[in-house]
Structure formats: C-alpha cells, structure tokens
The first five atom37 places (N, CA, C, CB, O) and aatype in JSON, in Angstrom:
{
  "aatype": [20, 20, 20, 20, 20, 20, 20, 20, 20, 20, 20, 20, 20, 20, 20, 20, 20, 20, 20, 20, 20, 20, 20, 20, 20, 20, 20, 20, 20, 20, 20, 20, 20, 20, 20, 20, 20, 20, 20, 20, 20, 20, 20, 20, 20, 20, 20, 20, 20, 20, 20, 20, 20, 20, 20, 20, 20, 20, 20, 20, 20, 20, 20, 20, 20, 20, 20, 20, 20, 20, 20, 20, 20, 20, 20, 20, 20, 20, 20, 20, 20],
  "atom_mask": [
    [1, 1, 1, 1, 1],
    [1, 1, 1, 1, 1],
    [1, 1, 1, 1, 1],
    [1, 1, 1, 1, 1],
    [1, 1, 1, 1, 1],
    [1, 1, 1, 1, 1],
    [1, 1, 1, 1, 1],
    [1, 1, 1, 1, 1],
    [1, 1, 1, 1, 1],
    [1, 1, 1, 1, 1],
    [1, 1, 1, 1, 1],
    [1, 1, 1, 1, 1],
    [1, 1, 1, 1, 1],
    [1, 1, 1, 1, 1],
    [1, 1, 1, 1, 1],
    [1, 1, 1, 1, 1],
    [1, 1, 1, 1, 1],
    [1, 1, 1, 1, 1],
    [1, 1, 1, 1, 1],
    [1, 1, 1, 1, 1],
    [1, 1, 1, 1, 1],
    [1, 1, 1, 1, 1],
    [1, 1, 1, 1, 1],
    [1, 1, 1, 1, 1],
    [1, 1, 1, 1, 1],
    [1, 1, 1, 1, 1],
    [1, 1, 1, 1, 1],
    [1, 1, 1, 1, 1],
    [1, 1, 1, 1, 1],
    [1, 1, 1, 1, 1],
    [1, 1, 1, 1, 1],
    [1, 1, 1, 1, 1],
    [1, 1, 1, 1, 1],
    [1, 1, 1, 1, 1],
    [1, 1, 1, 1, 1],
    [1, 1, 1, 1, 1],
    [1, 1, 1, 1, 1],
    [1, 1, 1, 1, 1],
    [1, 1, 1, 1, 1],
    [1, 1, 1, 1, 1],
    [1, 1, 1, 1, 1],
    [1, 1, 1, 1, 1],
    [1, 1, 1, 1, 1],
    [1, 1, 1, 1, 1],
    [1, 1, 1, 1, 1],
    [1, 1, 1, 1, 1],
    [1, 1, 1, 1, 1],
    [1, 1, 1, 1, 1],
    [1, 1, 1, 1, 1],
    [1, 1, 1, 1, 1],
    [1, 1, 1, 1, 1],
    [1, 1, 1, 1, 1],
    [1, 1, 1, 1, 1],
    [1, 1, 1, 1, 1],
    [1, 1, 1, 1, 1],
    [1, 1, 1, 1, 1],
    [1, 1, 1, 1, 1],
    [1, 1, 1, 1, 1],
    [1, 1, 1, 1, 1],
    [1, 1, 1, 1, 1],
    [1, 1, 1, 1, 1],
    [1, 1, 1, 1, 1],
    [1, 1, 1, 1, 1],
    [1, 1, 1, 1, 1],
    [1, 1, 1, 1, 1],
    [1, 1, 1, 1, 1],
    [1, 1, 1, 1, 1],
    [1, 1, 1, 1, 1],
    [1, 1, 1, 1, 1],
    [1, 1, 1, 1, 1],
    [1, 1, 1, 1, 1],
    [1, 1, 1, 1, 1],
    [1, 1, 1, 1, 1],
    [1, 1, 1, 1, 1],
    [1, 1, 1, 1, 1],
    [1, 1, 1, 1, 1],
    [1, 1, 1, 1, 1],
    [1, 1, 1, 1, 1],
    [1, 1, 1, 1, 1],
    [1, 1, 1, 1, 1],
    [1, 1, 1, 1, 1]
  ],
  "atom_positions": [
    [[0.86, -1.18, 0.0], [0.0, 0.0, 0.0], [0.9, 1.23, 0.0], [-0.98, 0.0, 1.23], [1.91, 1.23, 0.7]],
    [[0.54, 2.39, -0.83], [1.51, 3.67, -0.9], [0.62, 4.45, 0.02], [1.82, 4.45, -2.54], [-0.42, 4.14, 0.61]],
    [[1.48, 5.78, -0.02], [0.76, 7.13, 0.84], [-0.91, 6.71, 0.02], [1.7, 9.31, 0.29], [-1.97, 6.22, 0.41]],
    [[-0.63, 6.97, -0.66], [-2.14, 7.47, -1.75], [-3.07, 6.23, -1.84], [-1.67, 7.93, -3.67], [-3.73, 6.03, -2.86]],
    [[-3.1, 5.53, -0.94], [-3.96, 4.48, -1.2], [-4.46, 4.33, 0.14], [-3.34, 3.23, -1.84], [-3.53, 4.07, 0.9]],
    [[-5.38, 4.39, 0.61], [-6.23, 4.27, 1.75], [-7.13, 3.43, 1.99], [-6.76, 5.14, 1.91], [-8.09, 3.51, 1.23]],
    [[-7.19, 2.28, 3.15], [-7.98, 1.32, 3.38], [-8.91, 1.52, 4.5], [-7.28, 0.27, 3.52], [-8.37, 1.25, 5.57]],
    [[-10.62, 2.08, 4.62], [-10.99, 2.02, 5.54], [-12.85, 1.34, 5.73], [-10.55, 3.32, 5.89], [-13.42, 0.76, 4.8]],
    [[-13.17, 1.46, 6.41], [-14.45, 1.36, 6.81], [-15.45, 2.73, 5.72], [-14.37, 1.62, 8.7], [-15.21, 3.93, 5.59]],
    [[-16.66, 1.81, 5.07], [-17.51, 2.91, 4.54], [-18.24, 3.75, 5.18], [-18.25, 2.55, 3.84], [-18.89, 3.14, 6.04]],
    [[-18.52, 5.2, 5.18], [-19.22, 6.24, 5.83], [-20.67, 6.95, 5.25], [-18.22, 7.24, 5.94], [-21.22, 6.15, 4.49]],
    [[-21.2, 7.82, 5.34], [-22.41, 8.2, 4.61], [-21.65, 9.29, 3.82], [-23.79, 8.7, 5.55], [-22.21, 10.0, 2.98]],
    [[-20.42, 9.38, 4.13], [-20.13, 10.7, 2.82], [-19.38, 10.09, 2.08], [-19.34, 12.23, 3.17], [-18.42, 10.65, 1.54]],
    [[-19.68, 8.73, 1.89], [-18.83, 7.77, 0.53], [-19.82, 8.05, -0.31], [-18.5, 5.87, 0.62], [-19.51, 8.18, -1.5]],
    [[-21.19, 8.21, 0.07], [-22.88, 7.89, -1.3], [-22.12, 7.73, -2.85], [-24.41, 9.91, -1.53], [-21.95, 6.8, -3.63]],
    [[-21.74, 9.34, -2.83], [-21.35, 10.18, -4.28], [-20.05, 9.77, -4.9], [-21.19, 11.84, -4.05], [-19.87, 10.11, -6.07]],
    [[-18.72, 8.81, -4.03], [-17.97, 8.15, -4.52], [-18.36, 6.84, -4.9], [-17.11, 8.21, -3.88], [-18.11, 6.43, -6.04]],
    [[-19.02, 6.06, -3.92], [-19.56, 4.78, -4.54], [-20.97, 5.01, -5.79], [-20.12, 3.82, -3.1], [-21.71, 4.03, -5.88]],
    [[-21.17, 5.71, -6.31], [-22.34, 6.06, -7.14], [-21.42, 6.41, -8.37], [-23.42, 7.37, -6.52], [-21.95, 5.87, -9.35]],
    [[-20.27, 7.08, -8.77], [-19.25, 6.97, -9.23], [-18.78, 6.08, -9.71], [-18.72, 7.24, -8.72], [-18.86, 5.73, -10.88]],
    [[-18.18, 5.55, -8.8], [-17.18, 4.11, -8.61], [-18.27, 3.54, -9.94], [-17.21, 2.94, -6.53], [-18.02, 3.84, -11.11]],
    [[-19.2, 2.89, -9.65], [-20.07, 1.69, -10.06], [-20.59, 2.39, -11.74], [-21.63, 1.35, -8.68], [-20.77, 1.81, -12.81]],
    [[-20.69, 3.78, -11.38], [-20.88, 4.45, -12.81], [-19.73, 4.2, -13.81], [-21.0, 6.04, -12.66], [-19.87, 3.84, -14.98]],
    [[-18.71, 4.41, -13.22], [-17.43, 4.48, -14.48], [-17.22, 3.01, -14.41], [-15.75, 5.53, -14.14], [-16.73, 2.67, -15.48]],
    [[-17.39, 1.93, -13.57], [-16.61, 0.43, -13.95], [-17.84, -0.25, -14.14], [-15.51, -0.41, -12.68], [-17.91, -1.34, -13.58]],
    [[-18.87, 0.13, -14.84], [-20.39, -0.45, -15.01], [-19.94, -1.56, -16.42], [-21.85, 1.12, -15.46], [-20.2, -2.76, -16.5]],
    [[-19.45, -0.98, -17.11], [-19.14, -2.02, -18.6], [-18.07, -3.25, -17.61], [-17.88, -0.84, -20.4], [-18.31, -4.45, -17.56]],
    [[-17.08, -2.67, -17.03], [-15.9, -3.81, -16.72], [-16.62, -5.01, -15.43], [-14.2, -2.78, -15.95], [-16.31, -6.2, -15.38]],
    [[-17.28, -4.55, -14.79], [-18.07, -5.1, -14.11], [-19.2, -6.26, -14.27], [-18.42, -4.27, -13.82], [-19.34, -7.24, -13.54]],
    [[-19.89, -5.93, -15.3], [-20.82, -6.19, -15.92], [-20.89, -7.9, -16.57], [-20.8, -5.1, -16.84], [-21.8, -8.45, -17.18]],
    [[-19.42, -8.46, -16.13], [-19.64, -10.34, -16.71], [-20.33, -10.48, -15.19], [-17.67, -11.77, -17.13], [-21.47, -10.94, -15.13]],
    [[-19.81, -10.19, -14.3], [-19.84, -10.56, -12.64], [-20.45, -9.58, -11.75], [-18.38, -10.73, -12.02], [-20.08, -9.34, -10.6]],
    [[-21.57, -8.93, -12.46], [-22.8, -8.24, -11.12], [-24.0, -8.34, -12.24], [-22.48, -6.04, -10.3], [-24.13, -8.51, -13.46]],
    [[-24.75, -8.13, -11.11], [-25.88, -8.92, -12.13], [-27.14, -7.24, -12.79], [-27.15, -10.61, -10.68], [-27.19, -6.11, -12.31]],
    [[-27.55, -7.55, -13.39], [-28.26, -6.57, -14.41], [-28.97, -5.31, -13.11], [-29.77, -7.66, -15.59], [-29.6, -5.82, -12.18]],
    [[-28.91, -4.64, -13.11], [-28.41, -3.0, -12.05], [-30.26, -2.16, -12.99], [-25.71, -1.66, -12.92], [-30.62, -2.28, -14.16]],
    [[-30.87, -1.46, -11.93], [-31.53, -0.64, -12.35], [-30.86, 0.62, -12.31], [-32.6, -0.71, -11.79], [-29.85, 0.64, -11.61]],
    [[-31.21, 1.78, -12.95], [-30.8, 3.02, -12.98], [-30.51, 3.46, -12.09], [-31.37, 3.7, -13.38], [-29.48, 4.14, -12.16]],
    [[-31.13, 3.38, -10.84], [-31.71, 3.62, -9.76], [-30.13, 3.71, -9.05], [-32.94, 2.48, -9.27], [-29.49, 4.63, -8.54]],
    [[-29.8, 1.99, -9.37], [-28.08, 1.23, -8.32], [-27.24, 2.85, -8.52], [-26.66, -0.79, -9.61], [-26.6, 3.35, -7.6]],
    [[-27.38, 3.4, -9.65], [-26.2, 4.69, -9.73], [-26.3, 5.68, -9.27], [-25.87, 5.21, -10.79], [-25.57, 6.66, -9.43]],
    [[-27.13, 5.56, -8.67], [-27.24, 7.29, -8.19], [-27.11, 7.2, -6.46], [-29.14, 8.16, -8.72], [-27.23, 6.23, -5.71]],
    [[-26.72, 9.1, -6.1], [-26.23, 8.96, -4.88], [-27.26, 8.38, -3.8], [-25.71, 10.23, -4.53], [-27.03, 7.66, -2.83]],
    [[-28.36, 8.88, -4.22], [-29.51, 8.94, -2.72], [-29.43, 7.41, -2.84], [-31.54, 9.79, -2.81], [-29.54, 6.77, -1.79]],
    [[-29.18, 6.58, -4.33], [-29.61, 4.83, -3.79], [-28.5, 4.37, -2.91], [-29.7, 3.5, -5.19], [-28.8, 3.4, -2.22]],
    [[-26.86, 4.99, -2.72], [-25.76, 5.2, -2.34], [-25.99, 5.36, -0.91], [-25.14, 6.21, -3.03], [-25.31, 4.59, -0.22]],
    [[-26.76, 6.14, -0.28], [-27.2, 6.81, 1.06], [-27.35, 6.31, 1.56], [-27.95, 7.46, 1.35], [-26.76, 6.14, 2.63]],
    [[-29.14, 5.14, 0.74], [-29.72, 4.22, 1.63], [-28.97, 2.87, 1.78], [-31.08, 3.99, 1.2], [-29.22, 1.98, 2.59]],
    [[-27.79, 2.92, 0.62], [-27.9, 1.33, 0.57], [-26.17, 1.35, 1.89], [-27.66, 0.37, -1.78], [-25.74, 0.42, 2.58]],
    [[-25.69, 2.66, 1.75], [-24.6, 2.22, 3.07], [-25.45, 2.55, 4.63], [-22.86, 3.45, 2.97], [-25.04, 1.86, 5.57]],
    [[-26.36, 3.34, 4.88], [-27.09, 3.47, 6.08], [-27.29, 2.08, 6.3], [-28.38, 4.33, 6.03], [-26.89, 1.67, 7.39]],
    [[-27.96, 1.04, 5.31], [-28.22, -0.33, 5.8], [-26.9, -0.79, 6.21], [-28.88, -1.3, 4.73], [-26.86, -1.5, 7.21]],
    [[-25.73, -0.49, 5.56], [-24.81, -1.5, 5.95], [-24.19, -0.69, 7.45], [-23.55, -1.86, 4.56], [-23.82, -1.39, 8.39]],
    [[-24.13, 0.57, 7.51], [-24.15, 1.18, 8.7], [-24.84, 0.38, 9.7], [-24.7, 2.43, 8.58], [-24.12, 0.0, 10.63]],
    [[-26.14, 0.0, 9.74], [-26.99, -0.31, 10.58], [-26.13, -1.91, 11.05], [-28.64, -0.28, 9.86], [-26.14, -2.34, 12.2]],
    [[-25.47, -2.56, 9.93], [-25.23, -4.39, 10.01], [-23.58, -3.97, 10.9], [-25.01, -5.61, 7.77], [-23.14, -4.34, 11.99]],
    [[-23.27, -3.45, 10.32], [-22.15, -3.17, 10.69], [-21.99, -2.96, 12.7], [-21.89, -1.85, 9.7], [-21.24, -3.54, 13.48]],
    [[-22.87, -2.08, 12.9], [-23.03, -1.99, 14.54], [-23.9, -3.06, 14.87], [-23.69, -0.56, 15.15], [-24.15, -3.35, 16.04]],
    [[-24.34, -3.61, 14.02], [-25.21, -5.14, 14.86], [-23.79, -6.11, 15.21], [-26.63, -6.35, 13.39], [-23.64, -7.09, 15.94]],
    [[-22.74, -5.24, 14.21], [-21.66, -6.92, 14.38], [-21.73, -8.18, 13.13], [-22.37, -7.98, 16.03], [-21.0, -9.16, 12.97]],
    [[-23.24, -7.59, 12.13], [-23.32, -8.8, 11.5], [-22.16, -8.43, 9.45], [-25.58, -9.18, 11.44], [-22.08, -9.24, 8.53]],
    [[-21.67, -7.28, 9.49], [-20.93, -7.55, 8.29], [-20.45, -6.15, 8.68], [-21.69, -7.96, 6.71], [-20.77, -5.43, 9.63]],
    [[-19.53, -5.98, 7.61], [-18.27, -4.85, 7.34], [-18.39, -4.67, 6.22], [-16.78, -5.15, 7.56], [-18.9, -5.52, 5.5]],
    [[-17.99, -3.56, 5.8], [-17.82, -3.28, 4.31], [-16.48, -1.81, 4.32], [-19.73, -2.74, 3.54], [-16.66, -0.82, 5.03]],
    [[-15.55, -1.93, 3.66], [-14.18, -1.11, 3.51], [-14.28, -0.66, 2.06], [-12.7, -2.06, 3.8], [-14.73, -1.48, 1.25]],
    [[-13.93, 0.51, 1.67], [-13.27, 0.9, 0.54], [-11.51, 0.75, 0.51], [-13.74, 2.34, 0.37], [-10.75, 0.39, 1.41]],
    [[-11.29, 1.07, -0.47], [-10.05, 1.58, -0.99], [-9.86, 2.45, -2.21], [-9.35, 0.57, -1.19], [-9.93, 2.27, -3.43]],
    [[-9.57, 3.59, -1.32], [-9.51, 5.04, -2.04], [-8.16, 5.15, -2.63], [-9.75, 6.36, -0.99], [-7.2, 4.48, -2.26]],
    [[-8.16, 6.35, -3.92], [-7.24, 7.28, -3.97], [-7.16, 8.22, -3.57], [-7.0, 7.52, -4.66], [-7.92, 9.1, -3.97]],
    [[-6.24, 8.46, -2.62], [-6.24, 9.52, -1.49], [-6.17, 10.88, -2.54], [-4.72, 9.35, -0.26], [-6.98, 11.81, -2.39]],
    [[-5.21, 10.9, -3.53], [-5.36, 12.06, -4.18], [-6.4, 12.48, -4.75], [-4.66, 12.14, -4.92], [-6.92, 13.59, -4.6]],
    [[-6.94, 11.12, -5.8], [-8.42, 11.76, -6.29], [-9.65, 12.12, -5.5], [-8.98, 10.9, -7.13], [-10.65, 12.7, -5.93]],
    [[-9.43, 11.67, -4.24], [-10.28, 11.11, -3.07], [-11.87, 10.47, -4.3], [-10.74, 12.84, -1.53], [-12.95, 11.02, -4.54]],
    [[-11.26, 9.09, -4.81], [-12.03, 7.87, -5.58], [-11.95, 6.88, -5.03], [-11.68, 7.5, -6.81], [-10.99, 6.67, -4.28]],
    [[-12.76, 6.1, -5.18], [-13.05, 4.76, -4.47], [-12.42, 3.56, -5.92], [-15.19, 4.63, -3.97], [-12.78, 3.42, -7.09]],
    [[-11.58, 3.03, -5.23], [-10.26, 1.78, -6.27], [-10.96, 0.75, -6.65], [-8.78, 0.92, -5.36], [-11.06, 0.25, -7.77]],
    [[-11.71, 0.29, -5.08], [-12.16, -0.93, -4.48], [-13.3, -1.08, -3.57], [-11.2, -1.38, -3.86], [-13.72, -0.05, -3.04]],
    [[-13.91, -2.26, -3.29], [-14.71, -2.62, -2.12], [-14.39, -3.66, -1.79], [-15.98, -2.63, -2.2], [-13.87, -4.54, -2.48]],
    [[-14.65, -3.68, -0.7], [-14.73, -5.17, 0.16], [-16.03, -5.67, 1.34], [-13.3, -5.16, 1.11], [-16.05, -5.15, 2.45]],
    [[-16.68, -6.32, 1.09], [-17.86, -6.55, 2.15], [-17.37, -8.09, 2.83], [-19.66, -6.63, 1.26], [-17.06, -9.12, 2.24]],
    [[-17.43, -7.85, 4.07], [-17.01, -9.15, 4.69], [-18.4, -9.49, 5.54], [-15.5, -9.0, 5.71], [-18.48, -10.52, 6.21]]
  ]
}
C-alpha cells in the first residue's frame, strides 16, 4: 500500500464516490454483477444502501471497507465481509 492508497471502513459521505465508482466500472463489471436498475447509480440509492450496511455493521453482522485514492479522493475498491 503507498501514501495514496487508503484502506478504511464505509461512511455516509462515501454515497457520491460509490455512485461513481459503479458508474465508471459499469461495462468492466458487468460479466460478474448482475443486471443493475438506474436507480443502483445514483447517490440517494448510495445513502440508503450504506445506512443499511451502517446499521449491520453496529449489529456486528458484516463490514464493508473501501479503498480510495487519497489524491483523487475515488473509491479503487470494495470489500464486504
């Protein structure tokens, strides 16, 4: 991992990077996630869909991390455990 690469826990002010993220790697993505309404891209679906994992996350029952570019401040990666 360099300076510029950052591994952490997702927040509610990721929405508009993960709405991003999934916008620009939608073609490369696309053998291995399954058919996405319009809806998956945008920020507010971004809001609700990390508040849920917010919510699992303090139950204890899953995690979910990005990995940013610290410079672009962009999301690289995900990880849901």
């Amino acid at each position: 991992m360099s300076d510029s690469h950052l591994i952490r826990q997702v927040t509610l002010t990721d929405a508009a990077r993960l709405a991003a993220f999934y916008t620009s790697n939608k073609t490369h993505l696309a053998p291995w996630e399954p058919s996405r309404d319009p809806e998956f891209y945008t920020e507010s679906f971004w809001q609700q869909r990390i508040s849920d994992w917010l919510e699992k996350i303090a139950q204890g029952n899953a995690d979910h991390y990005l990995t940013l570019d610290t410079a672009a401040a962009k999301v690289l990666a995900t990880c849901s455990i």
